[in-house]
Residue frames relative to the residue before (quaternion, step in Angstrom):
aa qw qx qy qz dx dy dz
X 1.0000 0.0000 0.0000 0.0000 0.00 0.00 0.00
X 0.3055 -0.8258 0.4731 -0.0284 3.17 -0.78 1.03
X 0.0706 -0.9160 0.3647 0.1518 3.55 -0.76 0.91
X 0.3758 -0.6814 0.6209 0.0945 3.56 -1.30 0.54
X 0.0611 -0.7088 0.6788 0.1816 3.73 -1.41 0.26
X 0.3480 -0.7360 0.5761 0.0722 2.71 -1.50 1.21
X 0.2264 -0.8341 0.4746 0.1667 3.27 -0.01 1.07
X 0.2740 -0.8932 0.2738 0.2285 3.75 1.50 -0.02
X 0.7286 -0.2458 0.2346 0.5948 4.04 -0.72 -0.70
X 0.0848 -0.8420 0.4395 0.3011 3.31 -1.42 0.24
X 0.6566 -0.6627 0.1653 0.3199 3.63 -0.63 0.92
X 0.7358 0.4308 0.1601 0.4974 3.22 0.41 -1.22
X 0.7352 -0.1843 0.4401 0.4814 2.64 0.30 -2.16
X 0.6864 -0.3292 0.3858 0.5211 3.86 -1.03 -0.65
X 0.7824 -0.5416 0.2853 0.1141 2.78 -1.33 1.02
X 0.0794 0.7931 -0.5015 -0.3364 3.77 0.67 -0.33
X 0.7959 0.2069 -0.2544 0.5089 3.17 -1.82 0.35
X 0.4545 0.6374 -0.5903 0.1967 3.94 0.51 0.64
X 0.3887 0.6734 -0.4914 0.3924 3.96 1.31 -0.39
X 0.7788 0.2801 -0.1474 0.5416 3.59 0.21 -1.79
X 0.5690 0.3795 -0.6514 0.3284 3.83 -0.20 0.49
X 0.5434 0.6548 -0.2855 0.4410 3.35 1.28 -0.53
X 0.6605 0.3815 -0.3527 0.5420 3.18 0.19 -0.94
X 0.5154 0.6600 -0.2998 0.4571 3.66 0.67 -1.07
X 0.7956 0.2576 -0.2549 0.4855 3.48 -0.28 -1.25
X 0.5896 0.4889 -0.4133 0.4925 3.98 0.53 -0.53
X 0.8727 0.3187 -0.2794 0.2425 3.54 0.22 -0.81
X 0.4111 0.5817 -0.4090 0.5704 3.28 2.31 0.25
X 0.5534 -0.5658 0.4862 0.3704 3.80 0.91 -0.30
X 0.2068 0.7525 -0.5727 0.2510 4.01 1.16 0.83
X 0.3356 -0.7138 0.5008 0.3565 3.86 -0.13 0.97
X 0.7506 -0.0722 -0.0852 0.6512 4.35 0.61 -0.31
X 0.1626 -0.6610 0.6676 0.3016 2.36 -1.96 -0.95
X 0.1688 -0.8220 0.5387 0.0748 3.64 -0.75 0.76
X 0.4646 -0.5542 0.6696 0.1692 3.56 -1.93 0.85
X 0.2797 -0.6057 0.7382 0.0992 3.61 -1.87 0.11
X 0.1994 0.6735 -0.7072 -0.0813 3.59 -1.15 -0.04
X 0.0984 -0.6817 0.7140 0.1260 3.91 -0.93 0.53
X 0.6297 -0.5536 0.1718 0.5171 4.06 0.46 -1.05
X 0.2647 0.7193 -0.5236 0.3720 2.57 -0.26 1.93
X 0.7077 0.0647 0.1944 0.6761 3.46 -0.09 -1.91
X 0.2498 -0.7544 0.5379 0.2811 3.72 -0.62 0.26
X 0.8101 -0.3829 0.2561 0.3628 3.83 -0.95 0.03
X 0.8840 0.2091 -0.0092 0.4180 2.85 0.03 -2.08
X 0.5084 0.4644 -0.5639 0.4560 3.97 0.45 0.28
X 0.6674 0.4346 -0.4159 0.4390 3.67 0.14 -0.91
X 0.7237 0.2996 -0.3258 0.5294 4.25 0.32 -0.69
X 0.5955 0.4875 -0.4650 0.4375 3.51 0.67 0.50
X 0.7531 0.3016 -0.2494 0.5289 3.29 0.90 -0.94
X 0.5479 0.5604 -0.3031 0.5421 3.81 0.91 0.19
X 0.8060 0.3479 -0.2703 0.3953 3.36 0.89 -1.12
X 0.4095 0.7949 -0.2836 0.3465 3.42 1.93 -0.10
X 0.7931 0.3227 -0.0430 0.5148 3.10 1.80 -0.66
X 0.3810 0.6165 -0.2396 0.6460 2.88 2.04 1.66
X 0.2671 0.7937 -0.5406 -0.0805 3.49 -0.45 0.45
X 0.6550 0.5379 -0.3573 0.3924 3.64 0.60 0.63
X 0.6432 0.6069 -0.2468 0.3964 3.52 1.26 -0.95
X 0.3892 -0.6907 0.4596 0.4003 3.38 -0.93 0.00
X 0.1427 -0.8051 0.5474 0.1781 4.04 -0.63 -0.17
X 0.3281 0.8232 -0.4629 0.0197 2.74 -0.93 1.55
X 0.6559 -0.5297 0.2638 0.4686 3.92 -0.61 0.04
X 0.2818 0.7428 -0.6043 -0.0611 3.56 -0.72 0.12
X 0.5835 -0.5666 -0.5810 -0.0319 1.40 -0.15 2.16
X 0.5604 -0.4615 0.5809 0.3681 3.59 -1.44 -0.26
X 0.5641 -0.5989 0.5313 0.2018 3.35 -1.22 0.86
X 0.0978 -0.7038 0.6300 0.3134 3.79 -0.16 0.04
X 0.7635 0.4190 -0.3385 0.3564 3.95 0.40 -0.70
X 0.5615 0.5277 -0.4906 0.4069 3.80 1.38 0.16
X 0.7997 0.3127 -0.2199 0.4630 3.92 1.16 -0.16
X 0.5222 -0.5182 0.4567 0.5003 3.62 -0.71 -0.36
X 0.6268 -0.4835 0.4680 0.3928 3.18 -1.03 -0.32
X 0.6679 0.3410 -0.3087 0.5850 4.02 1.05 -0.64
X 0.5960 0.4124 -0.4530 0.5191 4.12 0.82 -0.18
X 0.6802 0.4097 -0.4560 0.4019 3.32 0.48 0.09
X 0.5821 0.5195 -0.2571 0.5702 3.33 1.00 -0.78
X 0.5985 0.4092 -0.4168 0.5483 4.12 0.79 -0.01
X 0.7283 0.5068 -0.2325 0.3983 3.55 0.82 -0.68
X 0.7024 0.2682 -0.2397 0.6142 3.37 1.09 -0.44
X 0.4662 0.3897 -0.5711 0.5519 3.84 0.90 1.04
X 0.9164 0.0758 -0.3433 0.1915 3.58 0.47 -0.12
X 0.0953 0.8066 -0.3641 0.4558 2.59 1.39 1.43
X 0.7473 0.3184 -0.1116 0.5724 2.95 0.83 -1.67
X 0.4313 0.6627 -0.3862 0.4751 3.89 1.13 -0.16
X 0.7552 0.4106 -0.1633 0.4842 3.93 0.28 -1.97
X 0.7800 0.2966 -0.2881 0.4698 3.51 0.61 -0.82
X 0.4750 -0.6481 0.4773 0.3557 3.76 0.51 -0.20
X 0.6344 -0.6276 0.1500 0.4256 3.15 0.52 1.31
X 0.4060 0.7069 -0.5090 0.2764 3.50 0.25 1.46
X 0.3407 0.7640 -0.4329 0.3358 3.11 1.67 0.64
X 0.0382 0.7972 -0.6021 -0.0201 3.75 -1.57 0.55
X 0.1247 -0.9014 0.4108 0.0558 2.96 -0.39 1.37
X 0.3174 -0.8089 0.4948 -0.0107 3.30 -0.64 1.82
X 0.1568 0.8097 -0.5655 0.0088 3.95 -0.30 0.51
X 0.1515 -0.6867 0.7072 0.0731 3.64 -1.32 0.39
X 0.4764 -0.5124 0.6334 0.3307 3.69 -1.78 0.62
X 0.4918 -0.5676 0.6313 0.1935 3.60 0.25 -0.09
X 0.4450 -0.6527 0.5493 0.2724 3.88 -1.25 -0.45
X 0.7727 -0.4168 0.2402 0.4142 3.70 -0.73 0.02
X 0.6608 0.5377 -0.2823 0.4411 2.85 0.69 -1.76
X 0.7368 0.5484 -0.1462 0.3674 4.02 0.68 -1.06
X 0.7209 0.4648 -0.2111 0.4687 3.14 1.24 -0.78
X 0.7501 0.4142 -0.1086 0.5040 3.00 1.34 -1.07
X 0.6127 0.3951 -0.2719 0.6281 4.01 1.20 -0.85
X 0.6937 0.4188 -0.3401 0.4772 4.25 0.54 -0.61
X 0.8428 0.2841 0.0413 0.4553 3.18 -0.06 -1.60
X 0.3886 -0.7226 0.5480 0.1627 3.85 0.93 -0.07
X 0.4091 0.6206 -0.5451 0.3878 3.91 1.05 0.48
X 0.4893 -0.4326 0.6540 0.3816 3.76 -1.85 -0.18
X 0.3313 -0.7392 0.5757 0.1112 3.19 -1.23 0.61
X 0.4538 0.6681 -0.4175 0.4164 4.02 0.92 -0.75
X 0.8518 0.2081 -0.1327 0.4622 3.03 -1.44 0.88
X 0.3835 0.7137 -0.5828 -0.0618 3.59 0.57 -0.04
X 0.6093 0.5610 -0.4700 0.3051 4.14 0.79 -0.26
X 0.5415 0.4760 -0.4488 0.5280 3.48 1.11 -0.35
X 0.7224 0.4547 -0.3853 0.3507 3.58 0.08 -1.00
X 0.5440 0.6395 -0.2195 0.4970 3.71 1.36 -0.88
X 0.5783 0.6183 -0.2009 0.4928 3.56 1.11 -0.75
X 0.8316 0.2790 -0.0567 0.4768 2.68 0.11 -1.95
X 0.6142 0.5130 -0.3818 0.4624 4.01 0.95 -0.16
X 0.6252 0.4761 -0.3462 0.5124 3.55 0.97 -0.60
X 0.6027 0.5378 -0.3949 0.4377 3.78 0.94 -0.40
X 0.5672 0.6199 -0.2643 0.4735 3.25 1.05 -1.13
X 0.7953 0.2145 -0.2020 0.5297 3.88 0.36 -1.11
X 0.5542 0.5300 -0.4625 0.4450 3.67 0.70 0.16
X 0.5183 0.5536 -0.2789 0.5891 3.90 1.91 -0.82
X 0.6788 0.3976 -0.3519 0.5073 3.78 0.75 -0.49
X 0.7592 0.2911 -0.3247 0.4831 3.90 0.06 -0.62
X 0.4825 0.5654 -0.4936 0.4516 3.63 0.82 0.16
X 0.0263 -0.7976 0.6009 0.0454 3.40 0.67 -0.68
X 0.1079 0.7055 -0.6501 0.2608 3.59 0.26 1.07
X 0.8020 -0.2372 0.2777 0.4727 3.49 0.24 -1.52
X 0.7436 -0.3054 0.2062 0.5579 3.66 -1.55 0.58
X 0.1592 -0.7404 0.5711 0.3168 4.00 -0.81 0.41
X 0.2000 -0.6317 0.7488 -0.0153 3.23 -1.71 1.33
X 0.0416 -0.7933 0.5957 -0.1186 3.32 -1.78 1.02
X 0.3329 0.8015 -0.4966 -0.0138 3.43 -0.03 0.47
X 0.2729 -0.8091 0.5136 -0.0846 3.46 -0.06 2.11
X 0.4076 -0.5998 0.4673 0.5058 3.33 -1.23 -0.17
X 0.7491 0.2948 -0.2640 0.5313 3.78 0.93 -0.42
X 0.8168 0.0739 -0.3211 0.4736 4.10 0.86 0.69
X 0.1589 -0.6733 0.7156 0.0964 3.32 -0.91 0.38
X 0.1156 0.6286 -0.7617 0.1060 3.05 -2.02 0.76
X 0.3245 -0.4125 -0.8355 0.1624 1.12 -1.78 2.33
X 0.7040 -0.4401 0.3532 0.4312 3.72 -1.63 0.10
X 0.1830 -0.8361 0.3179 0.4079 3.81 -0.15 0.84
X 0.5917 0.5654 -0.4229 0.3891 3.76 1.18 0.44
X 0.5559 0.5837 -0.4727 0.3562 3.47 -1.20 -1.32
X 0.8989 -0.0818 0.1361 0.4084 3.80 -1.55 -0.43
X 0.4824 -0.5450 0.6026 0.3274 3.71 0.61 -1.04
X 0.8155 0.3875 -0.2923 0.3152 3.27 0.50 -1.19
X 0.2650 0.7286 -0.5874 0.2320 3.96 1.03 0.24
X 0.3233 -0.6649 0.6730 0.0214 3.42 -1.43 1.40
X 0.3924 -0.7101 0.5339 0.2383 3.27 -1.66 0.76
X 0.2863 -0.8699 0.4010 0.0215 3.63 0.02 1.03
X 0.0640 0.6896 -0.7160 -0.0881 3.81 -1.12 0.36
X 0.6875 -0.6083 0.3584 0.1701 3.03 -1.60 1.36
X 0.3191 -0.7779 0.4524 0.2973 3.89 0.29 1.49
X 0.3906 0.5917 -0.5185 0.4781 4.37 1.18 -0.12
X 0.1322 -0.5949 0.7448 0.2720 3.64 -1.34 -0.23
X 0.3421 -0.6993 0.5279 0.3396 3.75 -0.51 0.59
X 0.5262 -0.5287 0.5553 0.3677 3.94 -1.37 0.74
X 0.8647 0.1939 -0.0817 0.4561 3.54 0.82 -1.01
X 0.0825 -0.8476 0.4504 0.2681 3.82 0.24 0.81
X 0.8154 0.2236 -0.2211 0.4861 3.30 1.11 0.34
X 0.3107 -0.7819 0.5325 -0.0929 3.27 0.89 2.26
X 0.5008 -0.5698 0.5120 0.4029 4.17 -1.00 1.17
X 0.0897 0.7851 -0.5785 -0.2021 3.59 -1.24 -0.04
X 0.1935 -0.8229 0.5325 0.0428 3.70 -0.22 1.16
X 0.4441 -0.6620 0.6024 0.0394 3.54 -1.39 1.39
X 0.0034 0.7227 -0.6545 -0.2219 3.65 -0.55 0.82
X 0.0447 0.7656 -0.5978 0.2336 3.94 -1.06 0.65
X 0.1283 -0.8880 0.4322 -0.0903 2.57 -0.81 1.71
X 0.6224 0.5396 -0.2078 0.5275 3.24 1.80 -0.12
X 0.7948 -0.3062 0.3559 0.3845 3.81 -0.93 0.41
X 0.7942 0.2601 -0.1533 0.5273 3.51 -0.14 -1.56
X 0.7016 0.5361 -0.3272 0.3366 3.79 0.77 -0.89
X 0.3894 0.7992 -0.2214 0.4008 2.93 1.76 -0.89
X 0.7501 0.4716 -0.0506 0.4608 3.37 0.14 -2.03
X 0.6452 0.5219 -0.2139 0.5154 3.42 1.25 -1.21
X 0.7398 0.3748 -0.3068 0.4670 3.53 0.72 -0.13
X 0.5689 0.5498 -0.2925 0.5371 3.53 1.66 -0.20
X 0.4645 0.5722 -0.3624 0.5705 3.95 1.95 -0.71
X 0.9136 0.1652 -0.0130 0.3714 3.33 -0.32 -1.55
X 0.7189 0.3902 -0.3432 0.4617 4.00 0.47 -0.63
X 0.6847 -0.3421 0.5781 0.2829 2.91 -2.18 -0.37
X 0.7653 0.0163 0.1998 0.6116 3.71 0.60 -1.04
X 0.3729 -0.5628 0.7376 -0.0141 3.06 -2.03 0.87
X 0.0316 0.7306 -0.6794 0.0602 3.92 -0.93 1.56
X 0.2508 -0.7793 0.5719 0.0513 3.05 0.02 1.79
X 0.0997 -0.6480 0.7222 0.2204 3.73 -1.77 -0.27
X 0.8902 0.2949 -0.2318 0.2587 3.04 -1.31 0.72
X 0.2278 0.9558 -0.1794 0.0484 3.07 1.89 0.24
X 0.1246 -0.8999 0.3988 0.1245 3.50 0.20 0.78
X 0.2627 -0.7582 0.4647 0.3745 3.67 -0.04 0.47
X 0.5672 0.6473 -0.4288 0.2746 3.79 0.48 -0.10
X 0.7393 0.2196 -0.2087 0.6013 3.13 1.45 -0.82
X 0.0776 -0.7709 0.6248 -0.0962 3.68 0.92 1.63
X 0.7729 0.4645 -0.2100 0.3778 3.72 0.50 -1.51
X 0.6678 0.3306 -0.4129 0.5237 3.64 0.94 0.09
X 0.4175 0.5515 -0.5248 0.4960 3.83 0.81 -0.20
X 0.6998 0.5463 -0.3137 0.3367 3.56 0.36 -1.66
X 0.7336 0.3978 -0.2694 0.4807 3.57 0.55 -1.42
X 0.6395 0.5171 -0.3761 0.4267 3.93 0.77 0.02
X 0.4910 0.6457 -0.1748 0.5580 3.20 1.68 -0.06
X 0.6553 0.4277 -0.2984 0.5464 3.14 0.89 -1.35
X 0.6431 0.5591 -0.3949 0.3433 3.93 0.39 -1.70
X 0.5493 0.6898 -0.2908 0.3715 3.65 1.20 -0.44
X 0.7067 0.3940 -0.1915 0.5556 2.86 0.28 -2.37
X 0.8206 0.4112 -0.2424 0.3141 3.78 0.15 -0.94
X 0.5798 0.5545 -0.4616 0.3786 3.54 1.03 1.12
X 0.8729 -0.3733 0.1592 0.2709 3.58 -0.81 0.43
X 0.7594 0.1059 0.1107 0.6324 3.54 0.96 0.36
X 0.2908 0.7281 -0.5223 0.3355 3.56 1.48 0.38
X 0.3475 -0.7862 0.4384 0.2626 3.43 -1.00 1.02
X 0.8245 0.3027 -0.1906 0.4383 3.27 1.37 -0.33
X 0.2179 -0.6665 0.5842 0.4086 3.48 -0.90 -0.39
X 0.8463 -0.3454 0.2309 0.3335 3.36 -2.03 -0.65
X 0.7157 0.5539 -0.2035 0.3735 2.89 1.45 -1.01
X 0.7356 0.3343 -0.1757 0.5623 3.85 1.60 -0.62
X 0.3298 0.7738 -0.4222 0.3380 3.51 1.40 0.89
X 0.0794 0.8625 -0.4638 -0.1864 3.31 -1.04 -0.10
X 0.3591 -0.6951 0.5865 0.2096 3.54 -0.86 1.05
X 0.1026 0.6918 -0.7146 0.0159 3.99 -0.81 0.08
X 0.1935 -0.7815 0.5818 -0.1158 3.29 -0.42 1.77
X 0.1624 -0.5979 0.7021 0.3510 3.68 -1.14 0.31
X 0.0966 -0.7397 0.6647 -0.0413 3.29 -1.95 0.53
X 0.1854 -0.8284 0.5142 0.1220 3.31 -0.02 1.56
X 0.3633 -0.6919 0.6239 -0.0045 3.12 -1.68 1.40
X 0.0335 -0.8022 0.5855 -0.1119 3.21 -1.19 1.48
X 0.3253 0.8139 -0.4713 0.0980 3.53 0.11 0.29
X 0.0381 -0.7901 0.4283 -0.4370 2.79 -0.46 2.06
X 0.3614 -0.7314 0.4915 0.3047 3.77 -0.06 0.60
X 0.7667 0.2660 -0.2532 0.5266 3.77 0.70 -0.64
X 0.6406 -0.5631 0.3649 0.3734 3.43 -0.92 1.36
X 0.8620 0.4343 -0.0253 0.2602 2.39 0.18 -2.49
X 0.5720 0.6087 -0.3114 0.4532 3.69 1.42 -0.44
X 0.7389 0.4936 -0.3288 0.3200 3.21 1.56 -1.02
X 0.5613 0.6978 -0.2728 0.3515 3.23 1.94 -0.88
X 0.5412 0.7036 -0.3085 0.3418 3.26 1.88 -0.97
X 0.7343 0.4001 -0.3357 0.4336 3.59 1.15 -1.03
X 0.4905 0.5451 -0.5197 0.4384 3.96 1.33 0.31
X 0.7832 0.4575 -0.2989 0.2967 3.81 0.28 -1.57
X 0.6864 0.4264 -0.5477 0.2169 3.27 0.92 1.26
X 0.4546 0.6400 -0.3494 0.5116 3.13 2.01 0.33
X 0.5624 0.4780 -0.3657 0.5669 3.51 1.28 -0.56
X 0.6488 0.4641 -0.4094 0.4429 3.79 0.41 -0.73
X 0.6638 0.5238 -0.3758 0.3792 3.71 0.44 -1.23
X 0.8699 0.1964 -0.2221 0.3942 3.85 0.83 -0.62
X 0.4810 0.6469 -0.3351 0.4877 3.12 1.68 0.74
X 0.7684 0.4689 -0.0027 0.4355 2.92 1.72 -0.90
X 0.7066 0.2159 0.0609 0.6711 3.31 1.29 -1.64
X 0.6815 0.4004 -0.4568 0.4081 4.10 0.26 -0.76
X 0.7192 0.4468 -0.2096 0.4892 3.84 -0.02 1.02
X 0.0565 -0.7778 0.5646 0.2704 3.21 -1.23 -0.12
X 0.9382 -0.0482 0.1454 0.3103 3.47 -1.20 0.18
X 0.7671 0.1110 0.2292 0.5889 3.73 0.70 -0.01
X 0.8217 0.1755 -0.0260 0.5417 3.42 1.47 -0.34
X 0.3646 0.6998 -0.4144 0.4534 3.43 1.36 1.10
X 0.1555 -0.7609 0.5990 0.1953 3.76 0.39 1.29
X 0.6782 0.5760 -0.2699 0.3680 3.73 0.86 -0.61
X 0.5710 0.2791 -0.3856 0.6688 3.53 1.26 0.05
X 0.4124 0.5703 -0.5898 0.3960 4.07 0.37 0.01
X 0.5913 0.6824 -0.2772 0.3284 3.52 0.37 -1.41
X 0.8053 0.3889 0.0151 0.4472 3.46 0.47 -2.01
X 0.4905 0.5843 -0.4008 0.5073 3.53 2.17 -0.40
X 0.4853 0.6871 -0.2926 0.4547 3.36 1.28 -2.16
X 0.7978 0.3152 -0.2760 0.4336 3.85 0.01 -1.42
X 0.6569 -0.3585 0.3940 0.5336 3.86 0.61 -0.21
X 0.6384 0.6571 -0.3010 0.2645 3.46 0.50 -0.90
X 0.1211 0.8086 -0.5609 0.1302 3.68 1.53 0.37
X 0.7303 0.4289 -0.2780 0.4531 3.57 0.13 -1.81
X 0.5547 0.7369 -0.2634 0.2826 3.55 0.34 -0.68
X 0.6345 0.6105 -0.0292 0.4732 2.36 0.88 -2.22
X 0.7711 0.5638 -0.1029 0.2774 3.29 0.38 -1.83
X 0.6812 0.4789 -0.1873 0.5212 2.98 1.39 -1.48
X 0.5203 0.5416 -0.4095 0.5179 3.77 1.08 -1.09
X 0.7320 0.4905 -0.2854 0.3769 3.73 0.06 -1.36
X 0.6870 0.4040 -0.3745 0.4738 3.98 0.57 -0.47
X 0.7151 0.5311 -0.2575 0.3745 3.54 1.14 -1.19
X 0.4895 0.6194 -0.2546 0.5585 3.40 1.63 -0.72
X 0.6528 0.5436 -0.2647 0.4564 3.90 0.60 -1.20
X 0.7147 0.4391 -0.2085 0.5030 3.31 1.09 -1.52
X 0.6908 -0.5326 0.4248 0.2422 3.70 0.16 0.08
X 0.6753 0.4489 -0.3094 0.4967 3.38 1.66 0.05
X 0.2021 -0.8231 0.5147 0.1292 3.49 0.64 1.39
X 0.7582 0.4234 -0.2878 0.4038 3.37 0.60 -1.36
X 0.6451 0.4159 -0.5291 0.3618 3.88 0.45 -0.01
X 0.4356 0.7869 -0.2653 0.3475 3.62 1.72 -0.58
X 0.5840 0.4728 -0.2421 0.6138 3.20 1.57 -1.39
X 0.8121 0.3927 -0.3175 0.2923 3.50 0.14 -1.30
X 0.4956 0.6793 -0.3842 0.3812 3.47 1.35 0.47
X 0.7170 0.4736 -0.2874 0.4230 3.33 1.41 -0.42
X 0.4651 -0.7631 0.4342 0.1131 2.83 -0.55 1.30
X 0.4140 -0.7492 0.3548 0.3761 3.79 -0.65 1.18
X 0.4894 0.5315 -0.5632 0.4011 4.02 0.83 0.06
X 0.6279 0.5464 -0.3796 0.4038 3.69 0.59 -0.66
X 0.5708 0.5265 -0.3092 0.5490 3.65 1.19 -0.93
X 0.8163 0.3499 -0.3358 0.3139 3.25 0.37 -0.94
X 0.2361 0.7773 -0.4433 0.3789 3.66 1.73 0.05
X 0.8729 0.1383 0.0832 0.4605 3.69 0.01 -1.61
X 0.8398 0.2454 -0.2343 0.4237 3.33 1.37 0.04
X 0.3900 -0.6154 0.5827 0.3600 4.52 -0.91 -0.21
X 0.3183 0.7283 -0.5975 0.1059 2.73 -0.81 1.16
X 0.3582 0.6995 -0.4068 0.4656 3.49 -0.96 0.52
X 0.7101 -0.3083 0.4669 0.4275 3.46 -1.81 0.40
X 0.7585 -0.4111 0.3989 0.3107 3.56 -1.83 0.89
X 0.7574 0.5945 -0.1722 0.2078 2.95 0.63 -1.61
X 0.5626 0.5748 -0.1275 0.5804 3.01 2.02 -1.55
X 0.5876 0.5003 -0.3745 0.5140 3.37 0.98 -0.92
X 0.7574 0.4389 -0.3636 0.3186 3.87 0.03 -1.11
X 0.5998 0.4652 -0.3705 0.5353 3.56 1.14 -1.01
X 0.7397 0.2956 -0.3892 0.4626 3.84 -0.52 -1.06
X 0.5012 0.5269 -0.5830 0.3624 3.94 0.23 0.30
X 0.4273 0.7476 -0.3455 0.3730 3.73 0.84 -0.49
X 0.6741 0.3649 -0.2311 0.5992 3.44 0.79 -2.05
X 0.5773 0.4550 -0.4942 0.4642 4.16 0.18 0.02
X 0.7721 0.4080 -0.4035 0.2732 3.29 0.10 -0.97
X 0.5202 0.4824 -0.4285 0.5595 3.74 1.47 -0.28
X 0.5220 0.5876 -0.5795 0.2154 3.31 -0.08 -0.53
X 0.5514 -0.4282 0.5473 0.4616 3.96 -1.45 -0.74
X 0.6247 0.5711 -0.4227 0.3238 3.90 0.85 0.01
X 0.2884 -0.8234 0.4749 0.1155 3.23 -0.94 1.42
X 0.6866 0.2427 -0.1564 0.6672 3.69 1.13 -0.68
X 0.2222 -0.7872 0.5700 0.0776 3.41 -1.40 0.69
X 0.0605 -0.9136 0.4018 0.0114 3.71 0.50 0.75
X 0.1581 -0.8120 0.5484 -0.1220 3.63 -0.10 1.63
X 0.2908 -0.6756 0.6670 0.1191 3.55 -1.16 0.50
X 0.5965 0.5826 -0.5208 0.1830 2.91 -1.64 0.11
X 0.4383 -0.6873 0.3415 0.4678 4.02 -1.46 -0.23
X 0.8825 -0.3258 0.0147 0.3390 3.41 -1.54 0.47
X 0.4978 0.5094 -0.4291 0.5554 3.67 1.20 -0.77
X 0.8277 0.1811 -0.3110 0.4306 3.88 -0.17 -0.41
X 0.6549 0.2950 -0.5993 0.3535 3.46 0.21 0.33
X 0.6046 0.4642 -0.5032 0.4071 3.85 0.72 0.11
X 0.3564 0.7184 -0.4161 0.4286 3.42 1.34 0.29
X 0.7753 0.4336 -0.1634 0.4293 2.84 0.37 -2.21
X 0.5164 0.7013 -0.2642 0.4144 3.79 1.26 -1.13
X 0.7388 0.5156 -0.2396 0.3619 3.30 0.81 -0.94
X 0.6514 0.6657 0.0014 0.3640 2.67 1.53 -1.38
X 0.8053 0.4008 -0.0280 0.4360 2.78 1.75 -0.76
X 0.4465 0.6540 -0.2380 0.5623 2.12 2.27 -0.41
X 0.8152 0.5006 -0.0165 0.2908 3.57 1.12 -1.16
C-alpha cells in the first residue's frame, strides 16, 4: 500500500506549512500528492504551482468539479498539466451533490452517472486526438446544436504527452462505484471503512465485469483519504475527526439528499447519522459532533497511540485500497511513514 498526501480544501486561505509537507512527502517517497476544490480555491493552479516544486511525485485532483468546466476545458487542462509536470498528471473528478452544482456553479444536477459517463467520453475524445471532437449526448453536444449555427468541429492544436492521462472517479454510492470500475483508471473513495472491504469489492467487480471495462482488479486503483490521529488519548484524538465527519454527515447535503450520510447509514450508522443530521441543520454543530460516537470514527479513520495506529493499519492493507493519502505537517507524515513502513 502506497502513500499520497492530501493536502485537501482550503479554508480561509492557503494552506500554511503546505510547501514543506510537500517537499516532505516526496522526500519520504509519498507516490503523489493531490488538491480538492468544492467552491472556493479551485484544484489545478494550486498543484501547478506546488507541483512545480516536485520532480518525482505524481499530481493529482481529488477531486475536480466536473460542473465548474466543460468537458474539453478540462481535457485542455489536464494536457497541460500533463505537459508542465512531465507526465505525472492525474485527473481526479467527482459530480459533486446538488446543493453545489446547482447553488455554486448554476449546472442541472439529474442524472449525474449518465452525465459523468458521457463527459468522461468527451475528454478521453479530446486527448486522443484522433479527430475534430463531435458529441451528441443527452446532457452535451458538440459542436453546440443551437446559438449561431456556425459552431466548428475542433481538435485540440496541443498534442497531449499522454493520450491516455489516468482518470479517477470519486463515488460514493454503489452504482457510481461500478461506474468508476467501467470507465476510469481508479476509484477516490471517502469515508472508507475496511469492514465493509467486501461490498466496496463486489461494486468493483459489477464494473470490471461489463463490456468494454477498461480495467481489471489487478491494474486498478483505489486512493483513499485516511484520517490520521496520533495521540495517547483515543477519545481526544477522535475529537479532532467528529468535526469533519459531522460537516458531511450533517451539512454537505440536504435532507433526503446527502450521498455522505448514505455512507454512515450503509455502515450501520443510520440512527447516528440521523441524529448528527437534525442537530447539524439546527445550528448546533457542536452537539452534532458530540453525537459521534468514537467507534464510528474509528470505522473510516487511525486514531489513537502509535501502537493502535500500527496494528489497525493491517485491516487497510487487506482491504482493495492501493494508495493511502494522509494529511498533515512533516513530523507526522514521517510518523505516519514509519508506521507503515513497520
Amino acid at each position: 500500500m502506497r502513500l499520497g498526501l492530501n493536502t485537501g480544501y482550503w479554508s480561509a486561505g492557503p494552506p500554511a506549512g503546505v510547501t514543506e509537507q510537500i517537499a516532505e512527502a516526496e522526500r519520504l517517497g509519498f507516490d503523489s500528492i493531490w488538491t480538492a476544490e468544492a467552491y472556493g480555491s479551485d484544484a489545478l493552479t494550486p498543484l501547478a504551482w506546488w507541483g512545480a516544486a516536485t520532480n518525482r511525485v505524481r499530481l493529482g485532483t481529488a477531486v475536480a468539479q466536473m460542473s465548474a468546466r466543460t468537458p474539453t476545458a478540462t481535457a485542455m487542462a489536464a494536457i497541460t498539466m500533463d505537459h508542465l509536470s512531465g507526465g505525472r498528471f492525474i485527473l481526479g473528478l467527482g459530480a459533486s451533490g446538488p446543493q453545489v452544482v446547482e447553488g455554486w456553479y448554476g449546472q442541472p444536477y439529474p442524472r449525474p452517472l449518465a452525465r459523468t459517463r458521457e463527459y468522461i467520453e468527451i475528454v478521453r475524445s479530446v486527448l486522443a486526438r484522433e479527430e475534430p471532437v463531435t458529441y451528441a449526448g443527452e446532457h452535451y453536444a458538440l459542436p453546440h446544436p443551437g446559438g449561431t449555427g456556425l459552431g466548428k468541429s475542433l481538435r485540440s492544436t496541443v498534442h497531449p504527452l499522454r493520450r491516455d492521462i489516468p482518470i479517477m472517479l470519486g463515488a460514493e454510492g454503489p452504482k457510481n462505484i461500478a461506474l468508476a470500475a467501467e470507465i476510469t483508471d481508479g476509484w477516490l473513495p471517502l469515508f472508507f471503512a475496511p469492514k465493509d472491504d467486501a461490498f466496496y469489492r463486489s461494486c468493483l467487480a459489477e464494473g470490471f465485469a461489463r463490456e468494454g471495462a477498461r480495467r481489471s482488479a489487478e491494474d486498478f486503483e483505489v486512493v483513499c483519504t485516511v484520517p490520521v490521529v496520533i495521540h495517547d488519548d483515543v477519545d481526544e484524538a477522535a475529537d479532532f475527526i467528529r468535526p469533519f465527519l459531522g460537516l458531511y454527515m450533517g451539512g454537505m447535503g440536504a435532507r433526503g439528499a446527502n450521498f455522505h450520510f448514505d455512507v454512515f447509514a450503509r455502515m450501520g450508522y443510520e440512527e447516528t447519522a440521523t441524529k448528527v443530521q437534525e442537530l447539524y441543520l439546527a445550528g448546533d454543530k457542536a452537539a452534532a459532533h458530540a453525537a459521534i460516537p468514537t467507534e464510528l470514527v474509528e470505522q473510516v479513520a487511525l486514531v489513537g497511540p502509535a501502537e493502535k495506529v500500527r496494528d489497525e493499519i493491517s485491516r487497510w492493507r487487506e482491504t482493495c485500497i492501493t494508495t493511502m493519502l494522509v494529511s498533515g505537517p512533516p513530523n507526522v507524515l514521517r510518523q505516519v511513514a514509519e508506521l507503515v513502513a513497520g
